[in-house]
N, C-alpha and C positions, 0 to 999 in steps of 0.2 A: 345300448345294451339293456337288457330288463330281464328279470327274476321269472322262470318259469313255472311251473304249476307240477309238482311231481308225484308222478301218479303210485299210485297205492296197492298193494296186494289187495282183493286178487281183479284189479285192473285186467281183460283181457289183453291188450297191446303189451303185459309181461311176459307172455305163455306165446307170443309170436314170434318167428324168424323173421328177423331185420334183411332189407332188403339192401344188396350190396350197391355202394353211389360208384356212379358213372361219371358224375358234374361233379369239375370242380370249380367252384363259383361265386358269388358274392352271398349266394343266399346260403352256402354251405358254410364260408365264413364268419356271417352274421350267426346262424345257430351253435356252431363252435363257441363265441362269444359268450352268447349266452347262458350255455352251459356250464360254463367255466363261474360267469357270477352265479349260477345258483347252484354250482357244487361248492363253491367257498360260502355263499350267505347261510348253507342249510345246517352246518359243516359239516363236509363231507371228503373223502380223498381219492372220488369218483364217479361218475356219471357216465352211464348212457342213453342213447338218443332215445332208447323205447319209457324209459324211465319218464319225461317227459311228453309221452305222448308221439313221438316220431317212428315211426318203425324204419329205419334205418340204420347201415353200420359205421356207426359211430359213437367214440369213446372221448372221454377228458379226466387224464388222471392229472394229482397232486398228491405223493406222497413224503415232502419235504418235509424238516419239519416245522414245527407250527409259529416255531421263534425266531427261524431263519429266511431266509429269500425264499418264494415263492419257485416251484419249477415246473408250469403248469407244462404236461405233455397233450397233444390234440392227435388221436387215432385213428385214419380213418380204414376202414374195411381191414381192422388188424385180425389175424390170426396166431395161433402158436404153431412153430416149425417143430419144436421139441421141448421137452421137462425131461427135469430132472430130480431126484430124491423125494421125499416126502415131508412135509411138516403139519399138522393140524393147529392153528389160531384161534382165536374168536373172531366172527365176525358178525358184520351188523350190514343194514343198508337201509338206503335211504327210501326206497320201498317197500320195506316193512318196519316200520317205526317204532324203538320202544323194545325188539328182540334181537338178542343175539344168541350164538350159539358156534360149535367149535367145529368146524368145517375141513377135511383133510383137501390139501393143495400139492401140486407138485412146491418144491423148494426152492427148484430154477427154472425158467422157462425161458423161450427164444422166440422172441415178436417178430414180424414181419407187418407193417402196414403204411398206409401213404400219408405223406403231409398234404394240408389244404393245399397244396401248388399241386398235388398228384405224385410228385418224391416218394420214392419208393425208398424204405429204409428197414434196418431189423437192429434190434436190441435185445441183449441177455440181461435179464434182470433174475435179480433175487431176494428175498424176505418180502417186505410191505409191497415194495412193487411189481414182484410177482404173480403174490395174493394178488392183487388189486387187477391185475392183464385178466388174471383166470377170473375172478370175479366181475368183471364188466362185457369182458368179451362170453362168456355166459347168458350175460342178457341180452346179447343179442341173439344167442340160439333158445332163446324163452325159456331162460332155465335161473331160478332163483336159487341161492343160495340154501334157503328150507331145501329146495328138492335135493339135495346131495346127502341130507342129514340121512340116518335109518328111518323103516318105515313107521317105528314106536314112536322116535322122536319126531316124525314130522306129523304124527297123530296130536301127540300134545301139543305141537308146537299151534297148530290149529285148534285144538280148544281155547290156548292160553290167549293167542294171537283174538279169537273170537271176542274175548273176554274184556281184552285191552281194548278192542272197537267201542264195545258196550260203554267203558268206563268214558272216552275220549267222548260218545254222542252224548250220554247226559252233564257230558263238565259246559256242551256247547248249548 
């Protein structure tokens, strides 16, 4: 297993549609893996495949929590069948470092996707691990969490976001 390289707004491989897996297979396994240790080393309570460079569909959630067992989930080609209600949160990701911002999510959602054996399975989740389905499964139709904000806030969000780059090149 080894720590991958998480790529950064505005990374084009964020802004692309993930191509859905057909193999299910050792090398699919091994990148699962993977993911999982650098959504835990980053910390994070979520990954997907584009986030690291892969354009493909695949997810790895953890929304347990941080003092208890571990419940790592592995997604592959997940969709939502259905939401429900509304909540707005704060959210953050792991490819835009350093911003958050309150993002409106359905409150419950209904997953649909396969296990690395190809297992087809669905789940109803709600709160953190709902955010988290609609928030990952997102990136893989290339869509960041900024782009949901209003078009004012995704204005600032890009000056500020500019700004944080600036600060992060000259600290290197």
């Amino acid at each position: 297993m080894s720590i991958l390289r998480i790529r950064h707004y505005p990374d084009p491989v964020l802004k692309q549609t993930a191509v859905r897996i057909t193999e299910f297979n050792a090398e699919l396994r091994h990148l699962a893996s993977d993911m999982l240790e650098t959504m835990y080393a980053a910390p994070g309570v979520g990954l997907a495949a584009p986030q690291v460079g892969v354009s493909r569909r695949l997810i790895v959630l953890d929304c347990s929590p941080k003092d208890g067992d571990r419940q790592p989930l592995v997604a592959v080609n997940p969709e939502i069948l259905t939401r429900e209600g509304e909540c707005c949160e704060e959210e953050g990701c792991l490819s835009v470092p350093e911003y958050y911002a309150n993002v409106v999510r359905s409150e419950k959602v209904r997953v649909r996707f396969q296990e690395l054996d190809g297992t087809v399975r669905e789940v109803e989740t709600a709160g953190l691990w709902a955010i988290c389905f609609q928030h990952e499964i997102d990136h893989l139709d290339g869509i960041l969490f900024v782009d949901r904000l209003s078009p004012l806030k995704r204005s600032l969000f890009r000056k500020r976001y500019q700004k944080i780059q600036e600060q992060r090149q000259e600290q290197l």
